[in-house]
C-alpha positions in Angstrom: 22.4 41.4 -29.4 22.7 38.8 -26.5 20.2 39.7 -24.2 19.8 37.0 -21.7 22.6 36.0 -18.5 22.1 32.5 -19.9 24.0 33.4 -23.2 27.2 34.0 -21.0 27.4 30.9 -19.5 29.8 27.8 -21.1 29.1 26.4 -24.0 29.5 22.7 -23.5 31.3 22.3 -27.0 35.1 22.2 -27.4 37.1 23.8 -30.4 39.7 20.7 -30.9 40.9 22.8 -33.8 42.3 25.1 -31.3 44.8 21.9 -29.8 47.6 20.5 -31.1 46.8 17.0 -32.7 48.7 15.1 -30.1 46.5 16.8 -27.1 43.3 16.8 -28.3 43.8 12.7 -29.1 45.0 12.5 -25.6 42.3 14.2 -24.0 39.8 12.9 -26.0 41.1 9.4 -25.5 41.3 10.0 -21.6 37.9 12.1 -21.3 35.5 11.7 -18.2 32.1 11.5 -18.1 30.2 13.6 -16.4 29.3 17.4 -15.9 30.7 18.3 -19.4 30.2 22.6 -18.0 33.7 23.6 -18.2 34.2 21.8 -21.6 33.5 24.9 -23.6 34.1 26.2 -26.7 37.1 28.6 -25.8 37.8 29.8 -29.2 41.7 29.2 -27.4 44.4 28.6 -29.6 46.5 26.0 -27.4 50.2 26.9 -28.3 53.9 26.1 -28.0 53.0 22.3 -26.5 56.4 21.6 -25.6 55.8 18.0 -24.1 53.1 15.1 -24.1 50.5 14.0 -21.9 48.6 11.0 -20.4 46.4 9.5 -18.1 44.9 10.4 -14.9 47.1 8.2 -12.6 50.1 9.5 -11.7 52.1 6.5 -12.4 50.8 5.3 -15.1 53.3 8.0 -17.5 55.8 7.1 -16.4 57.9 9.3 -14.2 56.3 11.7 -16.0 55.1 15.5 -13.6 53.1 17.1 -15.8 53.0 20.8 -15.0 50.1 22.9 -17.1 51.3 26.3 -17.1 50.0 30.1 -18.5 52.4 32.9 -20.3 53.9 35.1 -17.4 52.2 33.5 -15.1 54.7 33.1 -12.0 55.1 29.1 -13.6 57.1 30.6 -16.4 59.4 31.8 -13.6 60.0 28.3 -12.4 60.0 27.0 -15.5 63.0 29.6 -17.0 65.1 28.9 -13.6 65.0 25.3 -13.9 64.8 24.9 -10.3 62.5 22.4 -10.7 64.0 19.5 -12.5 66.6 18.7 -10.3 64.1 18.7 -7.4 61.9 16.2 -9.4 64.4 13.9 -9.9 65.0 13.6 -6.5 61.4 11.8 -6.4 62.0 10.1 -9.8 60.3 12.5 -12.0 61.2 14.4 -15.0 59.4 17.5 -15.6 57.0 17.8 -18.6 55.6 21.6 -18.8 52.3 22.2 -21.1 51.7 25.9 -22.4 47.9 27.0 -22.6 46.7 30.9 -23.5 44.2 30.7 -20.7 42.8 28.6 -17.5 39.7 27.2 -18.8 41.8 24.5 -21.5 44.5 24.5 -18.6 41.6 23.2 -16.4 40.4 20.9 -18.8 43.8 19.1 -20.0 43.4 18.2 -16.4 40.1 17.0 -16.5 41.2 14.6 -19.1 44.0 13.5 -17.1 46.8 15.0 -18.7 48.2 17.1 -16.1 49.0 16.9 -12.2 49.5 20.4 -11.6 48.0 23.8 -12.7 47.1 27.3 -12.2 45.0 29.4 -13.5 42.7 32.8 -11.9 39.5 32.7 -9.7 37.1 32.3 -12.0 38.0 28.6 -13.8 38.5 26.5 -11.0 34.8 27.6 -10.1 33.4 26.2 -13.4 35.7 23.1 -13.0 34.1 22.2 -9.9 30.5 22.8 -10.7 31.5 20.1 -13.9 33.3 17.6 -11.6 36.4 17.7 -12.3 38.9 16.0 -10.0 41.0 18.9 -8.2 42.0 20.9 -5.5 43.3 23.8 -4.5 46.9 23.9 -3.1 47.7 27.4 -2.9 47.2 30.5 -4.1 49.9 33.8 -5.1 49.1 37.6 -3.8 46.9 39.7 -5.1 47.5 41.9 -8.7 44.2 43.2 -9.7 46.5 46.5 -11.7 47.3 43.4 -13.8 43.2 42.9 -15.6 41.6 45.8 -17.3 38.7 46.4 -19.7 40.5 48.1 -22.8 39.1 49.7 -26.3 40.7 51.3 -29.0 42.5 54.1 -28.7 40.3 56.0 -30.7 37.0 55.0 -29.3 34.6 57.2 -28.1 33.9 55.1 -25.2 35.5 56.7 -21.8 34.3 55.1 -18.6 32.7 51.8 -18.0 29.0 52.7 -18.3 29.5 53.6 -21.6 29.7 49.9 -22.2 26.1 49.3 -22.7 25.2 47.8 -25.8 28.8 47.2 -26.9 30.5 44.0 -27.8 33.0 42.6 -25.6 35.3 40.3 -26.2 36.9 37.7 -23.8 37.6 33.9 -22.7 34.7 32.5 -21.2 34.9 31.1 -17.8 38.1 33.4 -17.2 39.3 35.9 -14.8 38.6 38.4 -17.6 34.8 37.1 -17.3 34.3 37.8 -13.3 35.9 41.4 -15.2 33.2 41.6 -16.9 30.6 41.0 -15.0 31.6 43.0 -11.9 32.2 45.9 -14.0 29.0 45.7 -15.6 27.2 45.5 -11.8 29.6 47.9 -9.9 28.0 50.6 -13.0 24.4 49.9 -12.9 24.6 47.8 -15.9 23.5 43.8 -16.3 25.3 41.2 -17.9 22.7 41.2 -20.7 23.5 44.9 -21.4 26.4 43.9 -23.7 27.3 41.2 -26.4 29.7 38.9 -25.5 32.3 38.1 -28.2 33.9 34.4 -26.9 37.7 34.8 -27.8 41.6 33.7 -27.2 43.5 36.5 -26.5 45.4 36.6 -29.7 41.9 36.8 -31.6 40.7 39.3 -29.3 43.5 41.9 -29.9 43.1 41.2 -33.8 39.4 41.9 -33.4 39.6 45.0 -31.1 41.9 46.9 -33.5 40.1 45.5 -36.6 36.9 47.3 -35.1 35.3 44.0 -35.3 34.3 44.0 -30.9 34.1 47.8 -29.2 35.8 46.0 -26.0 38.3 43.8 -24.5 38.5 42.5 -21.0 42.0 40.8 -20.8 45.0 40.5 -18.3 48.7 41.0 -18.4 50.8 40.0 -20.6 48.6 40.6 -23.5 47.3 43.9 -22.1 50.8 45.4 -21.4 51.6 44.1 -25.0 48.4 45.8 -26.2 48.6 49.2 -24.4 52.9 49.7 -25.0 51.5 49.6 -29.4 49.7 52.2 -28.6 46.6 50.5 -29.9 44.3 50.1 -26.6 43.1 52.4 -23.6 41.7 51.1 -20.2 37.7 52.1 -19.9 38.2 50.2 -16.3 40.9 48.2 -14.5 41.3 45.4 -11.9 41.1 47.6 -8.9 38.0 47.3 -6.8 36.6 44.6 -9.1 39.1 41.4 -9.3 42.4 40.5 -7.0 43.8 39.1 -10.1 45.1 36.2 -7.9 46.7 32.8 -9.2 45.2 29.8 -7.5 46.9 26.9 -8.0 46.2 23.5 -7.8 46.5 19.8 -8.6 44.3 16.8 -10.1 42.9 15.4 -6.7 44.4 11.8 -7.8 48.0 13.5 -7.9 47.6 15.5 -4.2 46.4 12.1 -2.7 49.1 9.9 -4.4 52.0 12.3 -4.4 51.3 14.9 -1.7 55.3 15.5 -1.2 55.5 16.3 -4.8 52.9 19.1 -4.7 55.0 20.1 -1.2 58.0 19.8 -3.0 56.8 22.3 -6.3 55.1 24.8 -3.9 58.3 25.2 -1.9 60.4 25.6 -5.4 57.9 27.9 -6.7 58.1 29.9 -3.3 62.0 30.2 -3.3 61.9 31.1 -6.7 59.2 34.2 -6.5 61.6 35.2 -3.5 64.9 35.3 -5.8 62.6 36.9 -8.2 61.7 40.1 -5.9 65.4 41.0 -5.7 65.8 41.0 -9.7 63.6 42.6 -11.6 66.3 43.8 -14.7 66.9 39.9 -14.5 63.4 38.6 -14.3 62.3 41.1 -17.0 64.5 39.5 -19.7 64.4 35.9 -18.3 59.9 36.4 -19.0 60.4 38.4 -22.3 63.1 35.2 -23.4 60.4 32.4 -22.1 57.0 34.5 -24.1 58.4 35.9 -26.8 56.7 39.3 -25.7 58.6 42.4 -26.3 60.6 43.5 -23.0 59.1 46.7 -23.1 55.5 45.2 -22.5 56.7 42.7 -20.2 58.5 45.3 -18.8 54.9 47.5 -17.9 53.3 44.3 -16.8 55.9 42.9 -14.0 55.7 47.1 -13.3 52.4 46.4 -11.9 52.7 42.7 -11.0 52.8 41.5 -6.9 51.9 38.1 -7.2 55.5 37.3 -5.2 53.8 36.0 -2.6 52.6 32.1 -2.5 50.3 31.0 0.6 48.1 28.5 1.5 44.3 28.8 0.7 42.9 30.6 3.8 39.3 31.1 5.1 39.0 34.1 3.8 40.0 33.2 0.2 37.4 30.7 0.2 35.3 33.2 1.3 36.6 34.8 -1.6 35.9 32.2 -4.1 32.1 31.1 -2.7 31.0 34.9 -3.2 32.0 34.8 -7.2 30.4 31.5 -7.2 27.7 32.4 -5.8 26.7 35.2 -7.9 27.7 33.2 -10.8 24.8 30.8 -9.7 22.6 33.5 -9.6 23.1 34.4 -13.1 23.0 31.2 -14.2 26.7 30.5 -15.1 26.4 27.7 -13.1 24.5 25.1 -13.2 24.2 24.6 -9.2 26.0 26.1 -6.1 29.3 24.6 -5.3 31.1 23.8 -2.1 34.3 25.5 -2.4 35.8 24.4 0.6 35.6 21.0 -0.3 37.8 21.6 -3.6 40.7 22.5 -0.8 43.5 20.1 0.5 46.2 21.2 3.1 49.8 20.3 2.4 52.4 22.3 4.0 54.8 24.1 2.0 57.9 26.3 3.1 57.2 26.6 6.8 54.1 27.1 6.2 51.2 26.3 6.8 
């Protein structure tokens, strides 16, 4: 059993296995130096690419906006509406949108220069400063903490979250589902080095959890939802009182300082699109199940509980937000060094607002 706080921190190895061929050559052929942190190995299985990638200056694909985007996250909204594309080509653009399981590869695609825009929860944008990489924070949704839980098996003897101690959980390092974790563990008198941590996608996590093969799986919607509607998982803890379960999103700092009415341009589309989509639920509901592939029953119990309709800018107190889970994370040696989150935030108007 992993005893120490060290053994949850990033592993600075990759599993290029886990990308298709055509990303991981581009990545790898446009890879920084530098704080290598957030380059970890995931254990994410990178699916569905449905469009290429390049370099780190905007111009140089082209007229190429490449958009990095997670399964029902409120992207896949925009993304289904096509709202988007016709705005683009108003600045010349066409619209490129990359599909990762989770907002650690997200943040490293970007890293490597092959996105401009991205979102992801609170906990990867923290390791992708403390390793360098080149972005800021543009915005950030509502708050959905309903949306993360800690689940076992439906059959498992364990029933609240202090009966976690010396169990194996599973989860993506450097996630939301990590800050899960960890706050859980705290908030019940238990330390981070009272459990095993089990490093996995969320497809491999599910697989594992029913296969008895981890006791525990922190995760977030829709892969929960999917999980609890079989009838296979039951929540030892959820979101509430531990995590918002907030998107941030952001953009490669290069992109923001190049093409700051672009990012203006996407916020406002992704704005007027959430709004459109807190009228429709029926019609959301199918458009989501259509763009994942998830069952509309599960997508169903996770928009049930979902209110990240809201998009804003990155306020005081959300930094505020951001420097305390950074802070502990220093603490427990998850990263390397504190980190200035303040200075990972850019201004640009969206909407009417400001």
């Amino acid at each position: 059993m992993a005893k120490s706080t060290a053994s949850l921190s990033p592993s600075p190895n990759v599993a290029r296995g886990h990308w298709t061929r055509r990303e991981a050559v581009r990545a790898s052929a446009g890879r920084r130096t530098g704080p290598r942190l957030l380059l970890v190995a995931l254990g994410a299985i990178l699916v569905a690419l449905p469009a290429g990638c390049g370099s780190s200056d905007p111009s140089a694909d082209g007229d190429a906006l490449r958009i990095g985007y997670q399964k029902w996250g409120t992207y896949s909204l925009l993304k289904a509406s096509g709202a988007l594309e016709p705005k683009a080509r108003e600045y010349g653009l066409r619209v490129e949108w990359v599909e990762f399981p989770a907002g650690p590869p997200l943040l490293e695609a970007l890293n490597a220069g092959s996105l401009d825009l991205g979102h992801a929860g609170d906990s990867p944008p923290l390791f992708a400063q403390a390793a360098g990489v080149p972005f800021v924070y543009v915005a950030a949704s509502s708050p959905s903490p309903e949306s993360s839980a800690i689940v076992v098996r439906a059959d498992s003897a364990l029933r609240e979250p202090r009966d976690l101690k010396g169990k194996r959980i599973g989860f993506v390092k450097g996630s939301s589902a990590h800050t899960m974790v960890v706050r859980v563990l705290e908030r019940n008198g238990l330390a981070v080095g009272d459990v095993t941590p089990v490093y996995l996608a969320p497809a491999d996590a599910r697989a594992a959890l029913e296969g008895g093969s981890i006791d525990a799986w922190s995760i977030w919607d829709p892969y929960l939802a999917a999980a609890e509607v079989a009838g296979g998982a039951r929540r030892v803890a959820d979101g509430r009182g531990y995590v918002t379960g907030r998107e941030y999103y952001f953009a490669s700092k290069a992109f923001a300082e190049k093409r700051p009415e672009v990012v203006r341009a996407f916020l406002t589309e992704l704005t007027r699109v959430k709004d459109w989509a807190k009228e429709r639920p029926g019609e959301v509901n199918r458009m989501l199940a259509d763009q994942t592939g998830i069952a509309l029953g599960a997508i169903e119990k996770a928009e049930s509980r979902r209110n990240r309709y809201d998009t804003g800018p990155i306020t005081d107190a959300l930094v505020a937000e951001q420097q305390t889970i950074a802070d502990r994370y220093v603490q427990l040696g998850l990263l390397p060094h504190k980190i200035d989150v303040r200075a990972a935030v850019v201004i640009i108007p969206f909407g009417g607002k400001e």
